[in-house]
N, C-alpha and C positions, 0 to 999 in steps of 0.2 A: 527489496524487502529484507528486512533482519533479523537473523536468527538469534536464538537464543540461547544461552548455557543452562541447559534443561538440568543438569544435577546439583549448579547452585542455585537453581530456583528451585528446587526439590528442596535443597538442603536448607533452604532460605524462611520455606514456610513451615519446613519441621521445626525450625529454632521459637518460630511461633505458636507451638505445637497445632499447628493446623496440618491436615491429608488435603491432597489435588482438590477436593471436589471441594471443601470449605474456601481452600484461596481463588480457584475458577466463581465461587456464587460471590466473597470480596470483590473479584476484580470486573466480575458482569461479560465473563465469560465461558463459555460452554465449557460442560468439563472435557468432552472426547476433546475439544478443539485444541485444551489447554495439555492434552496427555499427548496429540500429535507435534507439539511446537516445544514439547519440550523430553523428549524422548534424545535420550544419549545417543544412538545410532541413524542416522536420515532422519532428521526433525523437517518438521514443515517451517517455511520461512512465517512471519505473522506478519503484521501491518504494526507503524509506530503509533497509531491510537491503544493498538493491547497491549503492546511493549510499556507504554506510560501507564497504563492501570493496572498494570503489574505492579510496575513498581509504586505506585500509587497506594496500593493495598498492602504491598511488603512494608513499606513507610510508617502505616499507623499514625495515618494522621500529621506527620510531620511535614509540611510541602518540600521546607528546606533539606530534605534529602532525598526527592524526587528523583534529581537529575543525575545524582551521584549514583543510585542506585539503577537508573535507567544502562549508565555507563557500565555497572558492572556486571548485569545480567544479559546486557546483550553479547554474543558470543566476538571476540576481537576480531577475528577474521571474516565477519561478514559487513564492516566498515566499506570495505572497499573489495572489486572484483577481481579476478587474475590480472584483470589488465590493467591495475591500479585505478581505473576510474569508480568514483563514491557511486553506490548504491540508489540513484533515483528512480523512483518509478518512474515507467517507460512514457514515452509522449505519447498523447491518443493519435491515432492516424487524422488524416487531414479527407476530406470528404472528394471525391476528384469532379472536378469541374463540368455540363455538362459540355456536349458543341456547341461550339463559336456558332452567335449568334449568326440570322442570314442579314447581310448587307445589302440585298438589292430587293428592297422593300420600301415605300412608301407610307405613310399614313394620309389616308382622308377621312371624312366623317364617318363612313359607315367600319372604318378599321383599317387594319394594312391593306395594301395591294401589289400586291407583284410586279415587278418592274422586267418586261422583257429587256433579256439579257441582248446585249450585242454581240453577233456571232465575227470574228474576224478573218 
């Protein structure tokens, strides 16, 4: 998830004289949400749907400088992690399979039937 440069997005919506809570009701995001993800010291990371309607709302209306402005509110260093790999959100876990089925089972009409095993 990406963080933000919370003091040029501070700086960003004062140039349009709007305060947090005017560019949070713009962007159709909570204001606490929008004061925790952009707070200068330990921000919260956000997801890139609020990242784009930031910039979205910073825009005014312009689409064609969406992306540019996406680019430069997100903080550089959260592109990518220590260990150089990009920032994907994690894969959801895989559900674990139950036990193998039983093999020594028949079907007849009335449903399976148990197949005595052979002892050796």
């Amino acid at each position: 998830m990406p963080f933000l440069n919370g003091p040029l997005v501070r700086d960003l919506a004062a140039e349009h004289g709007w305060d947090l809570a005017a560019l949070a009701d713009r962007a159709g995001i909570p204001l606490r949400t929008l004061q925790n993800i952009t707070r200068e010291h330990d921000p919260d990371p956000t997801t890139r749907i609020r990242l784009h309607n930031l910039a979205k709302a910073l825009a005014k209306g312009r689409t064609s400088a969406v992306p540019e402005l996406m680019s430069r509110i997100r903080r550089p260093s959260s592109a990518t992690t220590n260990d150089g790999v990009p920032d994907e959100p994690p894969q959801q876990p895989t559900r674990p399979k139950g036990p193998a089925r039983r093999q020594d089972t028949e079907t007849t009409k009335r449903g399976p039937k148990r197949v005595a095993s052979v002892a050796a």
